[in-house]
Every structure is written in C-alpha cells, then in structure tokens.
Short mmCIF file of the C-alpha atoms (twelve columns), coordinates in Angstrom:
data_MODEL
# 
_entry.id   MODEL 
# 
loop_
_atom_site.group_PDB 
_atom_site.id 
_atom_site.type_symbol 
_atom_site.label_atom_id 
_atom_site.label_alt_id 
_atom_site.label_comp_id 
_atom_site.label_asym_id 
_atom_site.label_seq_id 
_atom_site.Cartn_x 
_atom_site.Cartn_y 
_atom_site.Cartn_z 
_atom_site.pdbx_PDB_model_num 
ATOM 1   C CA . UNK A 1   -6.292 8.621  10.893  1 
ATOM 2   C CA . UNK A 2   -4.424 11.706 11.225  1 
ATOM 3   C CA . UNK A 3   -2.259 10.289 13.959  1 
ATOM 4   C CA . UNK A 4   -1.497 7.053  11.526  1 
ATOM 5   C CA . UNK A 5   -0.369 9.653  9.211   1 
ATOM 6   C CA . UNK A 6   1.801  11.404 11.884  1 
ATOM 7   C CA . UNK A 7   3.570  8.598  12.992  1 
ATOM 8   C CA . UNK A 8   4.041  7.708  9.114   1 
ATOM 9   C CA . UNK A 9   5.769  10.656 8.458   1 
ATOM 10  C CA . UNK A 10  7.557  10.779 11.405  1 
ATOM 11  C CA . UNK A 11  9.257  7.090  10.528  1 
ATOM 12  C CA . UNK A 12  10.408 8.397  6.785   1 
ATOM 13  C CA . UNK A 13  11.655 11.895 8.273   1 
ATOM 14  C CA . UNK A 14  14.009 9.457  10.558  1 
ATOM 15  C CA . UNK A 15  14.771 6.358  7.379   1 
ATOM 16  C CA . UNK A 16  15.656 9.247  5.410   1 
ATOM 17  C CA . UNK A 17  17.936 11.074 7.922   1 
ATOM 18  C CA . UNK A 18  19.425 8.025  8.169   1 
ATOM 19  C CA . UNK A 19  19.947 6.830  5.044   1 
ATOM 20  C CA . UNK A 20  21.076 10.145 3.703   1 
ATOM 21  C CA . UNK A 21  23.683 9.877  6.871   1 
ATOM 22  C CA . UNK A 22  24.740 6.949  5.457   1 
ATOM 23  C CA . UNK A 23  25.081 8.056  2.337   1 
ATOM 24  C CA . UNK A 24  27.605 11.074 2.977   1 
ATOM 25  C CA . UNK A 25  29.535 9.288  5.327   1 
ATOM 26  C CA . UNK A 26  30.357 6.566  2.994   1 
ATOM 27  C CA . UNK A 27  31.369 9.870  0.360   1 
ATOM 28  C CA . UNK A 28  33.272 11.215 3.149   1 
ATOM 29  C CA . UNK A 29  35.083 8.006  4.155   1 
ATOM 30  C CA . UNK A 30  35.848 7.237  -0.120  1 
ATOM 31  C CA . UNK A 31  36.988 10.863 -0.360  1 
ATOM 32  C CA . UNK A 32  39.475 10.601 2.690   1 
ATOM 33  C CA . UNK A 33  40.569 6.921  1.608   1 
ATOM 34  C CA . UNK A 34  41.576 8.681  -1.869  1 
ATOM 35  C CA . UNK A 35  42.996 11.339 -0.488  1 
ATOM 36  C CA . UNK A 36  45.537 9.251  1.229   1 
ATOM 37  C CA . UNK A 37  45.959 6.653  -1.479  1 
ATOM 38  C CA . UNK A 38  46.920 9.605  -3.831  1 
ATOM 39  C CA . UNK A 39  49.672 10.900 -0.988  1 
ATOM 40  C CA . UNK A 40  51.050 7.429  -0.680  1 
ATOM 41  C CA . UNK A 41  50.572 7.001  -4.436  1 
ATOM 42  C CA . UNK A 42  48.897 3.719  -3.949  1 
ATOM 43  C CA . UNK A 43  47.539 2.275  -7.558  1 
ATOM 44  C CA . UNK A 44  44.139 1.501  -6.371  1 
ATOM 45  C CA . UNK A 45  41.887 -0.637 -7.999  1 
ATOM 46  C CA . UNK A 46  38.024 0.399  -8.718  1 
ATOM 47  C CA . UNK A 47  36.710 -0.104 -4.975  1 
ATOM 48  C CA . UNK A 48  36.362 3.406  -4.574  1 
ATOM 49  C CA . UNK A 49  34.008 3.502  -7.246  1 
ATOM 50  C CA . UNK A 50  31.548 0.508  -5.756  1 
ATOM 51  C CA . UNK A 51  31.658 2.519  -2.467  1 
ATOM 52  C CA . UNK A 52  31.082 5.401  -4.009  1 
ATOM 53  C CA . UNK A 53  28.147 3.591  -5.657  1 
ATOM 54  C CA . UNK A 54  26.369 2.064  -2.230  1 
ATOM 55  C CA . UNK A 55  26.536 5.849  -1.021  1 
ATOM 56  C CA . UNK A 56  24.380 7.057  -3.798  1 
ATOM 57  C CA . UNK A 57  22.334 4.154  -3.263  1 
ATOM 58  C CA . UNK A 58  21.729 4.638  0.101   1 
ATOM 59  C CA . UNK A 59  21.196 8.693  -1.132  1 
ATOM 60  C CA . UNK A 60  18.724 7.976  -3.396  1 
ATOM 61  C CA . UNK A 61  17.102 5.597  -1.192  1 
ATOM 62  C CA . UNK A 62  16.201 8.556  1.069   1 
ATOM 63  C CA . UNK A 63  14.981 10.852 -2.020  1 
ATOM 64  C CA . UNK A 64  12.433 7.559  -2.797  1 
ATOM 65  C CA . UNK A 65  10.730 7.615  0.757   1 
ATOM 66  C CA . UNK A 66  10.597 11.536 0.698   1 
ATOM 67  C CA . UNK A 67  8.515  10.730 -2.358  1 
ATOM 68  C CA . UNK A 68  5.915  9.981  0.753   1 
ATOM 69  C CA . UNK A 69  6.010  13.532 2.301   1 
ATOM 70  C CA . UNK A 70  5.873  15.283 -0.821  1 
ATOM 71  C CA . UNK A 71  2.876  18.136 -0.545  1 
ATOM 72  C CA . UNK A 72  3.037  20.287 -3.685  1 
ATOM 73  C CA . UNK A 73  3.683  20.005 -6.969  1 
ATOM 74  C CA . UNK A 74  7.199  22.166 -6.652  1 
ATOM 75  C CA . UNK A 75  8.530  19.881 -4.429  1 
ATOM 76  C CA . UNK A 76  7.328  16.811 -6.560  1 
ATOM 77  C CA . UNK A 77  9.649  17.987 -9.362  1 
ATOM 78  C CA . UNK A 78  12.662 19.383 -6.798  1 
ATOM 79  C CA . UNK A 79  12.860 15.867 -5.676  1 
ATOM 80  C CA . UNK A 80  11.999 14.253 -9.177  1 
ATOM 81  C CA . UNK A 81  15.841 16.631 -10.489 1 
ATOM 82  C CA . UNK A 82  17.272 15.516 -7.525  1 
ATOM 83  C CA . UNK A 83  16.275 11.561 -8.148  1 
ATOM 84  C CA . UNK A 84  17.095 11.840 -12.081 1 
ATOM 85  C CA . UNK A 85  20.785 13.272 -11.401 1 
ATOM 86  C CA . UNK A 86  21.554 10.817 -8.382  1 
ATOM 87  C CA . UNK A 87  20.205 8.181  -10.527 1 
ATOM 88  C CA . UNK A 88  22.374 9.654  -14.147 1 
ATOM 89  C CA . UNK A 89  25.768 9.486  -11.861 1 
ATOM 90  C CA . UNK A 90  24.878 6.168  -10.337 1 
ATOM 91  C CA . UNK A 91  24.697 4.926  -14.334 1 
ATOM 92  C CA . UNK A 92  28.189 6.992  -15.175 1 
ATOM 93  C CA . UNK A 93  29.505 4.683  -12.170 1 
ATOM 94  C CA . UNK A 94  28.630 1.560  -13.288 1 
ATOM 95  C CA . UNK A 95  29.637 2.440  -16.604 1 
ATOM 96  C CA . UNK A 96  32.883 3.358  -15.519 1 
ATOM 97  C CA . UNK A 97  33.174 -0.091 -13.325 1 
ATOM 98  C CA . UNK A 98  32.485 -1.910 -16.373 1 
ATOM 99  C CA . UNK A 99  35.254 -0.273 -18.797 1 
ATOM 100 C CA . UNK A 100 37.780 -0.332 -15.438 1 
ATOM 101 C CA . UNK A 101 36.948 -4.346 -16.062 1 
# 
C-alpha cells in the first residue's frame, strides 16, 4: 500500500510541475506579446485577457491536485489562500472580458 501511495504522489508532484509550467509560460508569453503590442502601439483586443485566463487555469489546476499531498493543517490553509486568490483574479478576468464585450 505504501508503494501505491508512492507512485501516487509521485504522478501529482510531476501533473503539477507541469501544469504550473504551463501556467507561467502562458503569463510569460501574454506578458511579452503585450510588451510588444504596447511598443508597436497595436490596439489589441481582449485575447490577452482569455490567455491570461487558461494560465491561471492551468495554475490553479496544479494547487487542486496538491490538495492530494497536503500533510498538515498549515499547509491545508497555505494552499486553501493560494486557491481563493488564483480563483478571486480568475473572477476579476472574466468580469473584465464581459464589460470589454
């Protein structure tokens, strides 16, 4: 059983180093793609945003499975901040998308 459990945590160490991978290189790639639309002083339309968006997706995808790994009750309610802010800006986004409409 204790293997099981190894191998279990093993697979949502790697999803979530790869979804939180994901995550900032999607941030990096929107921050870079704004940085250059603002030097060419391109008017760009709200795409930024829905990338943007799938990035903190994919970010708070990794804070669910860590969920899994979680020992003590101080890391229960690290994650649990973490999860509520991720999830707050991820509402500010689509709030934004809709009033952009």
């Amino acid at each position: 059983m204790e293997v099981i459990h190894e191998i279990l945590s093993l697979i949502i160490s790697i999803a979530v180093l790869v979804f939180e991978i994901t995550g900032v290189v999607l941030i990096i790639f929107t921050g870079v793609q704004g940085i250059y639309n603002l030097i060419k002083k391109k008017k760009t339309p709200c795409n930024w945003l829905k990338t943007l968006l799938l990035a903190l997706t994919f970010l708070l995808l990794g804070e669910v499975l860590e969920t899994v790994l979680i020992q003590t009750f101080n890391q229960l309610f690290i994650v649990a901040g973490i999860f509520a802010l991720r999830a707050l800006i991820v509402i500010f986004i689509n709030w934004e998308m809709k009033q952009e409409h």
